[in-house]
C-alpha positions in Angstrom: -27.6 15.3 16.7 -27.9 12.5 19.3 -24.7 10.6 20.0 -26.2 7.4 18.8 -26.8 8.5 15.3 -24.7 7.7 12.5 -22.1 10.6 11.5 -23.4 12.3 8.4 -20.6 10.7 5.5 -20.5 13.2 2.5 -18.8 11.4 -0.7 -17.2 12.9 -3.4 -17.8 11.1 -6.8 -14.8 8.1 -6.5 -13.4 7.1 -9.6 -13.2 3.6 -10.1 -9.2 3.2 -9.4 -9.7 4.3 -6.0 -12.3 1.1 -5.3 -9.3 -1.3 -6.4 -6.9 -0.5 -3.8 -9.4 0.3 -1.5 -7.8 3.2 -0.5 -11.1 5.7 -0.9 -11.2 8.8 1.9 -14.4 9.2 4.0 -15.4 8.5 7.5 -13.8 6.1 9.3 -15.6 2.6 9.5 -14.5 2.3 13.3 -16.7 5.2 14.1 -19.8 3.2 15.4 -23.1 3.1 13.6 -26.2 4.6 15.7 -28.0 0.8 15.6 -25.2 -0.8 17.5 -23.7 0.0 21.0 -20.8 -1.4 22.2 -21.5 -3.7 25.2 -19.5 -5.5 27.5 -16.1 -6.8 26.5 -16.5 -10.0 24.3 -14.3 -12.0 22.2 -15.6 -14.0 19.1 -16.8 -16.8 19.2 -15.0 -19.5 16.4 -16.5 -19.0 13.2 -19.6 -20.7 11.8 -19.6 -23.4 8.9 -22.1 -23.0 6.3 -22.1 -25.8 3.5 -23.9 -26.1 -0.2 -24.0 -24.1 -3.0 -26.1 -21.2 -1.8 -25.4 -18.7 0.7 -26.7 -15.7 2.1 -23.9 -13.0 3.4 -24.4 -9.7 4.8 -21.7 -7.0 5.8 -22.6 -5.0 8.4 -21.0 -3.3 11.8 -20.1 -5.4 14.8 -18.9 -4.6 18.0 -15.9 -6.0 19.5 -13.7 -6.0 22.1 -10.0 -7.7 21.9 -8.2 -5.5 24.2 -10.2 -4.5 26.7 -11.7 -1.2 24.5 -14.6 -1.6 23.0 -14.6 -0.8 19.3 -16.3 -1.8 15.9 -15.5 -4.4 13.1 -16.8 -5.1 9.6 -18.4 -8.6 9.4 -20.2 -10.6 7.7 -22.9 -12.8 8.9 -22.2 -11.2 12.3 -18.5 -12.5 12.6 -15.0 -12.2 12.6 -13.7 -14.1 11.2 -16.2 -14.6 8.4 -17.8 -17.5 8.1 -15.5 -20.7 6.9 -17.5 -21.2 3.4 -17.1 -25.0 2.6 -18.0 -26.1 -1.0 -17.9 -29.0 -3.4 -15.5 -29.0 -6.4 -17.6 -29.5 -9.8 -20.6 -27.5 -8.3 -21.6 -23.8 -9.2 -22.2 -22.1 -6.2 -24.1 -18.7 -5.7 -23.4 -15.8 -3.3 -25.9 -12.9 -2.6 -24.4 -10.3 -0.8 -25.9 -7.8 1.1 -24.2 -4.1 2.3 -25.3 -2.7 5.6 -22.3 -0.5 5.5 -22.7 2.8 5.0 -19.6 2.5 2.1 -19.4 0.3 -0.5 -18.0 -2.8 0.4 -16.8 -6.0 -2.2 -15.6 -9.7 -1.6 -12.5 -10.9 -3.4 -12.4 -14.5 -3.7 -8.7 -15.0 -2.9 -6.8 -17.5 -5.0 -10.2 -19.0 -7.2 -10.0 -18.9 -10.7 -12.7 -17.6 -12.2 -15.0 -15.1 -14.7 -12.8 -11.8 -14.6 -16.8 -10.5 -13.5 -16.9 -13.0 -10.4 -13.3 -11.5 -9.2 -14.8 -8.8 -6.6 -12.0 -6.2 -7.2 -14.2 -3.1 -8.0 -13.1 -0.7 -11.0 -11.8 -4.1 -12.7 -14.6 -6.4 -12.2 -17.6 -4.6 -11.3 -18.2 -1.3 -9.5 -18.7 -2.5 -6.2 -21.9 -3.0 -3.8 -23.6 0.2 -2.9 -25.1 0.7 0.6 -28.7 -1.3 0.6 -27.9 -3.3 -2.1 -27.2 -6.8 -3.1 -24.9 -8.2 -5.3 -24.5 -12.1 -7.0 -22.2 -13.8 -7.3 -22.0 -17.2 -9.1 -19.5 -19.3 -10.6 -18.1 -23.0 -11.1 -15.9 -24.2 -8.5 -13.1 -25.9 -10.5 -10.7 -26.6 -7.7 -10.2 -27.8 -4.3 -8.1 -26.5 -1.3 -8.2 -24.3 1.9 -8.3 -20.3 0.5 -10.1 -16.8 1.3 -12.1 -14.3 0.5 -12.2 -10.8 2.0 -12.7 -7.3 0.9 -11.2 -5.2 -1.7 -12.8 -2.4 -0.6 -11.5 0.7 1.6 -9.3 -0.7 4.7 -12.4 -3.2 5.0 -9.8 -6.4 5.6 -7.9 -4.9 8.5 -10.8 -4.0 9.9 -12.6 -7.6 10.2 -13.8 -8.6 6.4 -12.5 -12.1 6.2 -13.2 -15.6 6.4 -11.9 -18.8 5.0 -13.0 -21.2 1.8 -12.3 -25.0 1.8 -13.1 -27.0 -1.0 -13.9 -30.4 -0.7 -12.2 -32.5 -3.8 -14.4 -34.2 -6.1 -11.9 -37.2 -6.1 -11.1 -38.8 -3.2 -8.7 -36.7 -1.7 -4.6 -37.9 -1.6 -4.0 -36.7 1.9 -5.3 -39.1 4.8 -6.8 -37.4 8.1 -9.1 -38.0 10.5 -10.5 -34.3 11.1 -9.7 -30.7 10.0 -9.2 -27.3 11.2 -9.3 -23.6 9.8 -6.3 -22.1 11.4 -6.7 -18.2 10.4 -3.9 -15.8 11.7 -4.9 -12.1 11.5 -3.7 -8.8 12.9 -6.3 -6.4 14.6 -6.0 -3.1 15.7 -7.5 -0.4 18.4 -6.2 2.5 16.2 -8.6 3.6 13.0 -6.7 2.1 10.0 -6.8 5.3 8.4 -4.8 6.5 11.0 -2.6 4.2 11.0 -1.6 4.5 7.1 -1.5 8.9 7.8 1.1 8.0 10.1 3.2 5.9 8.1 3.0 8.7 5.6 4.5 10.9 7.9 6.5 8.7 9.4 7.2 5.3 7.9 8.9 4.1 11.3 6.7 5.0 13.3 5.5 1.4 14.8 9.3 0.1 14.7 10.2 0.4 18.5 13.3 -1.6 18.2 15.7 1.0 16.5 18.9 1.1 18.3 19.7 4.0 21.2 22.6 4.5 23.1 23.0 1.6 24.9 23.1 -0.5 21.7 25.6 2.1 20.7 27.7 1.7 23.7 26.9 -2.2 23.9 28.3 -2.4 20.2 31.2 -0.6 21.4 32.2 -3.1 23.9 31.7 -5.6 21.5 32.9 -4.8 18.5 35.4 -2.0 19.2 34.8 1.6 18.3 36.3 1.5 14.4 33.7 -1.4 13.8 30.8 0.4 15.4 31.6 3.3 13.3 31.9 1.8 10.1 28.6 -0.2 10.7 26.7 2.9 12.1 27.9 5.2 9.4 26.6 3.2 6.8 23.3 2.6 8.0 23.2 6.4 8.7 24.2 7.4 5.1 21.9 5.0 3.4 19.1 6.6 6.1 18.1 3.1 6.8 18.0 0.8 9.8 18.6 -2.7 10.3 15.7 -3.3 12.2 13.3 -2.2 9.8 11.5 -5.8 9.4 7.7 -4.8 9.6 5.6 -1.4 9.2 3.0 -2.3 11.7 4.3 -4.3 14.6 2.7 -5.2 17.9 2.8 -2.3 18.9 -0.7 -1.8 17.6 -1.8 -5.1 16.2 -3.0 -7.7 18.8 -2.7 -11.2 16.7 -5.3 -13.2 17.0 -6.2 -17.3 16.1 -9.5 -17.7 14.2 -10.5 -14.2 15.9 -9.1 -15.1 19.3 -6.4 -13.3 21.2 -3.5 -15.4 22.2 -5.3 -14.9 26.0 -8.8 -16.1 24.9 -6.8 -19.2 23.4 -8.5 -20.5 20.5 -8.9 -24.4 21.2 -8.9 -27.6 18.9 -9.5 -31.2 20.2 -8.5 -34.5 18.6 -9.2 -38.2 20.0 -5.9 -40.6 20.3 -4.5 -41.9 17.4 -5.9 -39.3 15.0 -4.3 -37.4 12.4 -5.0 -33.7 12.2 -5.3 -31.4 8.9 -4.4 -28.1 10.0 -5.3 -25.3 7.3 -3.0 -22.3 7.7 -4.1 -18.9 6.4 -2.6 -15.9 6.4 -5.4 -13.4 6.5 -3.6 -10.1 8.1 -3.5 -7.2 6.5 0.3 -6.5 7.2 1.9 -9.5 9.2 3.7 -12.2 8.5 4.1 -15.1 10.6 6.5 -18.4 11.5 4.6 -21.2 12.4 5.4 -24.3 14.6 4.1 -26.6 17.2 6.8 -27.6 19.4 6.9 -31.2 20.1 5.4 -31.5 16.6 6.5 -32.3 13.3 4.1 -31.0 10.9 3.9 -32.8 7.1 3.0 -29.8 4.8 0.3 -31.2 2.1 -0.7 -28.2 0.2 0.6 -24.8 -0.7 -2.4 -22.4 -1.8 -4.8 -24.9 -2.0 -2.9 -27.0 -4.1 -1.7 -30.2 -3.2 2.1 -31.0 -3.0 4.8 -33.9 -2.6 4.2 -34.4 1.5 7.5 -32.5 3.2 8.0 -32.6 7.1 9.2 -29.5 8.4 9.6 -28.4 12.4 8.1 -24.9 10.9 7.2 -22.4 8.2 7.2 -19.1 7.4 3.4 -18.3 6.2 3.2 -14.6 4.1 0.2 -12.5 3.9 -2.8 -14.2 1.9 -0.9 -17.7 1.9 -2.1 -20.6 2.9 -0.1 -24.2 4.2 -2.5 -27.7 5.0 -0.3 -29.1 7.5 -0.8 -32.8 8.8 -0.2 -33.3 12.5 -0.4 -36.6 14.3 0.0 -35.8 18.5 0.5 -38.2 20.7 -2.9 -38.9 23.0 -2.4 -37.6 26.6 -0.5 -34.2 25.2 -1.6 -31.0 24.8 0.2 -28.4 21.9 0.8 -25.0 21.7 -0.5 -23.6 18.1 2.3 -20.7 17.9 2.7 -18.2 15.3 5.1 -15.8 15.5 5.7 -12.3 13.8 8.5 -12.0 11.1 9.7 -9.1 13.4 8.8 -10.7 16.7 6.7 -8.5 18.1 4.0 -10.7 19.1 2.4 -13.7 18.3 -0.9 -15.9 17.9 -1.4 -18.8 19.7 -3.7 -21.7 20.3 -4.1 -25.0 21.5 -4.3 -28.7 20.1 -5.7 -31.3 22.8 -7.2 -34.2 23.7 -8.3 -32.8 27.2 -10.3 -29.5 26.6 -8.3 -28.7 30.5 -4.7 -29.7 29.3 -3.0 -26.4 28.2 0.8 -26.6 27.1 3.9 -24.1 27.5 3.5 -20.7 25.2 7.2 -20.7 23.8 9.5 -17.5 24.2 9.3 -15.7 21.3 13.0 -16.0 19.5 15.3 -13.6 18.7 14.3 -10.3 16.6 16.1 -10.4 13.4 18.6 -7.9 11.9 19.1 -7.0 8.4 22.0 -7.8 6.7 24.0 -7.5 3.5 22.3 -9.9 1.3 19.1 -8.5 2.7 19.9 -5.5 0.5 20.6 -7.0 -2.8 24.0 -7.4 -2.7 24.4 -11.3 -3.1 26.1 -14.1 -0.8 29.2 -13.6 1.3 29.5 -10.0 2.2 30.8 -9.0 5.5 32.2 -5.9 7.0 31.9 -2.6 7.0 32.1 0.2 4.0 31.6 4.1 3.4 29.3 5.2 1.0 30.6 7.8 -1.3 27.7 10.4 -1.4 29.2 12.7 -4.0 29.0 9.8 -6.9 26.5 8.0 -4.7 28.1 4.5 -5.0 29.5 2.3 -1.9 33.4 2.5 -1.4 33.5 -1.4 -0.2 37.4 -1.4 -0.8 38.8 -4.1 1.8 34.9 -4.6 3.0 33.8 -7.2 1.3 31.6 -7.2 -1.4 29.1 -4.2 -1.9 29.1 -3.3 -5.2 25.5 -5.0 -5.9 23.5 -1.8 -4.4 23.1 1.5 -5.3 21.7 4.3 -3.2 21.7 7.2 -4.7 19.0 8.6 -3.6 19.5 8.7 -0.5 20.6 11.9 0.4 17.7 13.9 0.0 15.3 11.6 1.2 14.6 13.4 4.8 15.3 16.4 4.0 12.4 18.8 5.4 10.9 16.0 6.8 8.7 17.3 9.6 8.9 14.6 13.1 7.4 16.9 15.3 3.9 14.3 15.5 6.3 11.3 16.6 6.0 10.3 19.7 3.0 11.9 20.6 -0.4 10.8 20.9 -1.0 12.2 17.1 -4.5 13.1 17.6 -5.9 15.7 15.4 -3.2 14.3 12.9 -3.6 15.5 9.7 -4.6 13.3 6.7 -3.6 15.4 3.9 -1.0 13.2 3.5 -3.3 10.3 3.2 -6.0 12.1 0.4 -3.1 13.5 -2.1 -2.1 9.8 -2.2 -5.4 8.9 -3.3 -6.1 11.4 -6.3 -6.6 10.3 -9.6 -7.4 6.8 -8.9 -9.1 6.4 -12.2 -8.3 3.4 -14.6 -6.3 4.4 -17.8 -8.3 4.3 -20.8 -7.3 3.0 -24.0 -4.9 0.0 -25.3 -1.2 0.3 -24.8 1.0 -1.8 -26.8 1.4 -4.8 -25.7 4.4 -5.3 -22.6 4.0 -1.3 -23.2 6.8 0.8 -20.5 6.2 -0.5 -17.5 8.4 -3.4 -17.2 11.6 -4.7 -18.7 10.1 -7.5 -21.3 12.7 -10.3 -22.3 12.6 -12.4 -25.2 16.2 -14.0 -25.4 18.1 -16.1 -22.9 14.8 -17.3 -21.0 16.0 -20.5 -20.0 14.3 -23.6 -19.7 10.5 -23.4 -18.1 10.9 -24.1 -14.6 14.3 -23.4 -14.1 14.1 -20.0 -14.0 15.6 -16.8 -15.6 19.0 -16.1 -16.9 18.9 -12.6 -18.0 20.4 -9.6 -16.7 18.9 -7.0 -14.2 17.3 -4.0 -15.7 16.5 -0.9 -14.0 14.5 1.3 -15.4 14.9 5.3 -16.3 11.6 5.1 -13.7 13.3 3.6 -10.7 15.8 6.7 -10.5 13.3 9.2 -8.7 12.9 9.8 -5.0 9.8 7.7 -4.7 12.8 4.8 -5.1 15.4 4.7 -2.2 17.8 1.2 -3.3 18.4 -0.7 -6.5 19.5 -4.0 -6.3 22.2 -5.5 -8.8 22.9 -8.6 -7.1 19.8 -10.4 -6.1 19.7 -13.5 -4.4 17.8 -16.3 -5.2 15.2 -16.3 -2.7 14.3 -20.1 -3.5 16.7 -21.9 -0.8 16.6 -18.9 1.7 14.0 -19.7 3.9 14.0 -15.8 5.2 15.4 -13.3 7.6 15.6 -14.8 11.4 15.1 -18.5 9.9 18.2 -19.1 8.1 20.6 -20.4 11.5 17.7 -22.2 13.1 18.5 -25.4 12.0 21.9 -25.0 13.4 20.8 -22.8 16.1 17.5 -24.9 17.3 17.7 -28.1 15.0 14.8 -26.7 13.8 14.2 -28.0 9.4 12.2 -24.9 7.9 10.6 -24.9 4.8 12.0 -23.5 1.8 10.1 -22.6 -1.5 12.9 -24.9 -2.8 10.8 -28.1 -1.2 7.9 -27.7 -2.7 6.9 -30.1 -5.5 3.3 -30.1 -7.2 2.1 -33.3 -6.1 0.9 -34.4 -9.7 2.6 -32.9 -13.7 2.7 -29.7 -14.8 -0.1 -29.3 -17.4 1.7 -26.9 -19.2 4.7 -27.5 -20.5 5.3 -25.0 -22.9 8.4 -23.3 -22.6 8.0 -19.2 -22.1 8.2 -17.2 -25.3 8.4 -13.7 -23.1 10.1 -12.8 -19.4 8.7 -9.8 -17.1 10.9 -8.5 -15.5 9.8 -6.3 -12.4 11.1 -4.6 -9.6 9.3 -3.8 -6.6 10.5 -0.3 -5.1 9.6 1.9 -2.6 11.3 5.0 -0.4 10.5 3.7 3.0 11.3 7.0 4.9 8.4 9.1 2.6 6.5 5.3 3.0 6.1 5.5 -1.0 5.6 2.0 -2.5 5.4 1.2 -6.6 6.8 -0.9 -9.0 9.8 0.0 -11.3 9.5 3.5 -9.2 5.6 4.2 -10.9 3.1 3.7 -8.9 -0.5 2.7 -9.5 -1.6 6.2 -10.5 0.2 6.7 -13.1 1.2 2.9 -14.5 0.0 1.6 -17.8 -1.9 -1.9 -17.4 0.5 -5.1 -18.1 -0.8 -6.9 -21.4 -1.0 -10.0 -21.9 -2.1 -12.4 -25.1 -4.7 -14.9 -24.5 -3.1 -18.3 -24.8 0.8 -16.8 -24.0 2.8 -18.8 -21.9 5.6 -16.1 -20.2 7.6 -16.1 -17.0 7.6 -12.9 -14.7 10.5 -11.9 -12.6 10.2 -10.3 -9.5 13.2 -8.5 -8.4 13.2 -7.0 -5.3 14.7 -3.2 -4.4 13.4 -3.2 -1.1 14.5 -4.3 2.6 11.1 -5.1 2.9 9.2 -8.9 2.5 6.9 -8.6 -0.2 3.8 -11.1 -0.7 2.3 -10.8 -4.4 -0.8 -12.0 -5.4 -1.7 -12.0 -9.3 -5.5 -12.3 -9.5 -7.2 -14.6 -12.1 -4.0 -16.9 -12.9 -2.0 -19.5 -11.5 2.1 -18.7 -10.5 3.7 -21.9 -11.3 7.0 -21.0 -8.9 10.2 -22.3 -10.9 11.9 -24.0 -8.3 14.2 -26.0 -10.6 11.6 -29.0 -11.1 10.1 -28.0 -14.2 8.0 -31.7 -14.1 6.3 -30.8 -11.0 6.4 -26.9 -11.0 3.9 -26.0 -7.9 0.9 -23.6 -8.0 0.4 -20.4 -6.1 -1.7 -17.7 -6.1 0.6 -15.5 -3.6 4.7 -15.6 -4.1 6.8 -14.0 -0.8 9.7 -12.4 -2.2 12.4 -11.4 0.9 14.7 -8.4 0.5 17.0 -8.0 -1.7 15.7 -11.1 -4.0 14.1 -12.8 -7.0 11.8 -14.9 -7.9 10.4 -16.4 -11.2 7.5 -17.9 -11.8 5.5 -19.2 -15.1 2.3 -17.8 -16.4 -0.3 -19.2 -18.9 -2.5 -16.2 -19.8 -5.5 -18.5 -19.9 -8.4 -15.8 -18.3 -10.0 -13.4 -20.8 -10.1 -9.7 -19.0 -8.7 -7.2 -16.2 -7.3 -8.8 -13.2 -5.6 -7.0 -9.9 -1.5 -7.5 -10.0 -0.4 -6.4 -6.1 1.3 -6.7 -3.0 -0.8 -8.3 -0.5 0.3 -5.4 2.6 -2.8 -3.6 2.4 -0.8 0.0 3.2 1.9 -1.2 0.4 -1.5 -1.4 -2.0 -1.7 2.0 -3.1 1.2 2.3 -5.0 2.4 -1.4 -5.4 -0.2 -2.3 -8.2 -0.9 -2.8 -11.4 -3.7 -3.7 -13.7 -3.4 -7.0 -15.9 -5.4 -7.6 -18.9 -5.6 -10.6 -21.1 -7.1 -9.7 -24.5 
């Protein structure tokens, strides 16, 4: 076989539960098709804008080159990012879409509501697009706002299947500027993303270089004193977690780039004097979150996922995966910005430039400093200091004279590493084996049948609901399910994660002077429509056991979880409670999240909620889409497990 042909890909028969997370095994897509070669290193150019209410897209192999290797990308229409899609709101618009792949391939249109058959999630709303073939899609655009689309399909996102939406309103729109700009922060990597998800199966540290050594040992030592040092080390030790676990994939694989540039190439936007600037934020990575400011810049946030809010001036914002923030900017004439976005872990960053003079370039800010996890980080409320000892024989923290940790319970810790083979880390991992990676992926068929409705999989509430939009009173409820090794912490004591604006933003006010957003500061910008109070609460917990990098919710994953019911018409609030040290962005397909921050006049829309460690969150629902809709967290190597189906019948 010559070199340039395309590697023979034999397919078992997928079932249909595989196509939803994406998660099916076959050839890797970085392996390069024989019609394309890779030429000489090239960086995207900023993507094309195509306007109406037709369109033409094809996904097929591209060629890149971010770091200096040349590798290949899924695009469509030839780049990545994707085309921006810019549409009307009150027209129907169609979209034929072609595969070139030699997979299947889909396109979610992130944040839309829409048919349940217009979705793009395949073995919910259709079965996906073959190789060859074309697929349409057409449906009424009944909103405006900046959002996404990308692919459901395999790792297809990570890998370059993106691009933005922005919906002009049919009204005249409530937020004054003078131009506009897609801002689209992704992460890219050298490495096959197959790869990269074996190796968080064996190892789910693996891209975390900032784990202490010795010299933070010793350093501590002088610091703190040796009793200290030891009380905080052993309890890390026993619980088999670290306080530096902020991301799964860092920069140590992920260059960041700006509308598909690398912070080098410098992705560049121009304004005249006196203008305002709309600056749309989204958060298209597959596993990154980012902080966004422009120094020397106030920025006036207009819209949260699309939807239009109560203007709030901020000096930055934290922006999860799949979010998006319009920001309105008004810089001074003879200045040039720096467009910075930094990782939650700060590990890297994306970068670009707003100017007046295309030969102006500002300061690229130091990064600040990496955060550390904390206390209240693992869901054990407000105020705790100190060390403790964890009592592994009842498997309870001892927090006598420590402050307060009785909100956390790990006992399952113990066994968690046992047998656990390192021998790979460190190494260069090829020839890894991906056994790992395929038993994870068995049995991704759909359940059949009707459960009852609420069926097993989450606590359902029906008494002390509080008012709608003020959130939940009722207890936490774990489940029988979350006490299994595939769940390493519980929390008792979640914090509200409304006023928190997040781990390594909550001193910089004090530290920098720096406001940040909160969810708490977000206000719809015009009534609720639905004013109904809630007749039911969902409560759910999102678990995992980050050392075996399993990920589920109430401790069952997406293989073997019943779908969430819900009754056409029903008006209920879901709780989100997380038992994780990890940042979780969930996106319910189909349906708005009307976040209850305390408002309930003005409650805001979102398609995507961030929950932080060791929190929850409540939002309303109004079950107002007929048919089966994708539940998840957005971090595409979370996606396996942390899923569920959700129909409205």
């Amino acid at each position: 076989m010559k070199k340039t042909d395309p590697q023979p890909v034999g397919f078992p028969q997928i079932s249909r539960r595989r196509f939803v997370t994406g998660m099916a095994a076959g050839a890797a897509l970085l392996g390069m098709p024989g019609s394309l070669t890779a030429g000489a290193p090239r960086t995207n150019p900023a993507p094309q804008t195509l306007r109406g209410n037709q369109f033409d897209l094809s996904v097929n192999y591209l060629p890149v080159n971010f770091t200096g290797r040349d590798r290949t990308a899924v695009a469509v229409n030839g780049g990545v990012p994707a085309p921006i899609l810019r549409w009307k709101e009150g027209q129907t618009v169609t979209l034929n879409v072609t595969n070139h792949l030699a997979h299947d391939t889909s396109i979610h249109w992130h944040g839309l509501i829409l048919p349940s058959n217009m979705d793009g999630v395949p073995g919910l709303s259709f079965n996906g697009i073959k190789p060859g073939e074309t697929f349409t899609y057409q449906f009424p655009v009944n909103q405006s706002g900046t959002y996404w689309y990308h692919s459901h399909s395999d790792f297809q996102e990570q890998q370059g299947h993106y691009g933005a939406i922005v919906i002009d309103p049919a009204e005249p729109d409530p937020v004054a500027y003078d131009r506009d700009y897609v801002v689209m922060l992704t992460d890219w990597s050298d490495e096959s993303p197959h790869d990269i998800y074996a190796r968080l199966k064996k190892e789910g540290h693996y891209y975390n270089r900032r784990r202490r050594t010795a010299g933070d040992l010793w350093r501590d030592i002088r610091e703190k004193g040796v009793a200290q040092t030891w009380r905080e080390r052993e309890m890390w030790n026993d619980m088999r977690m670290s306080d530096r676990d902020i991301s799964d994939v860092t920069g140590y694989t992920y260059t960041y780039l700006m509308n598909g540039q690398t912070p080098d190439a410098n992705w560049t936007a121009l304004f005249r004097r006196g203008e305002k600037v709309r600056l749309r934020f989204i958060n298209g990575s597959a596993m990154s979150i980012f902080d966004i400011r422009i120094p020397g810049l106030k920025m006036t946030v207009v819209a949260s996922d699309g939807q239009n809010i109560e203007p709030v001036t901020v000096d930055e914002f934290r922006i999860g995966v799949a979010e998006t923030y319009d920001v309105v900017v008004e810089p001074a004439g003879d200045h040039a910005y720096t467009l910075f976005a930094q990782t939650i872990d700060r590990s890297g960053y994306a970068r670009g430039t707003l100017t007046a003079d295309p030969s102006l370039r500002a300061e690229v800010p130091a990064m600040d400093y990496a955060p550390v996890l904390g206390h209240r980080d693992m869901g054990m409320g407000h105020g705790s200091h100190g060390g403790h000892n964890m009592n592994k024989a009842a498997g309870k923290m001892d927090h006598s004279g420590h402050g307060d940790m009785s909100g956390m319970d790990h006992s399952q810790h113990g066994a968690d590493m046992d047998g656990m083979d390192h021998s790979q880390h460190g190494s260069t991992m090829d020839g890894m084996d991906h056994s790992q990676h395929k038993a994870d992926m068995k049995g991704y068929s759909l359940h059949g049948g009707r459960p009852e409705l609420g069926g097993m999989q989450g606590v359902w509430h029906t008494n002390d609901l509080g008012r709608a939009g003020h959130g939940s009173n009722s207890p936490i409820v774990h489940l029988p399910s979350e006490h299994g090794y595939g769940v390493d912490m519980r929390s008792e004591m979640p914090a509200n994660g409304l006023h928190d604006p997040g781990i390594g933003l909550r001193d910089h006010a004090e530290r920098y002077g720096r406001r940040v957003l909160n969810y708490s500061d977000i206000r719809n910008l015009t009534p609720t429509l639905d004013r109904r109070e809630p007749t039911r609460e969902l409560q759910l917990h999102l678990t995992g056991n980050m050392h075996r990098y399993m990920w589920s919710m109430n401790g069952i994953k997406f293989n073997d979880a019943e779908p969430l019911v819900l009754k056409y018409g029903e008006r209920i609030r879901i709780t989100l409670v997380n038992d994780t040290m990890m940042t979780h962005p969930i996106h319910l397909h189909g349906m708005w999240s009307e976040l209850e921050t305390g408002d309930a006049e003005y409650i805001p829309r979102k398609h995507t909620i961030l929950v932080q460690p060791g929190s929850k969150v409540s939002y309303l629902v109004t079950a107002d889409a007929y048919g089966r809709w994708a539940y998840h967290c957005h971090l595409l190597y979370h996606m396996p497990g942390m899923f569920r189906e959700v129909r409205v019948v």
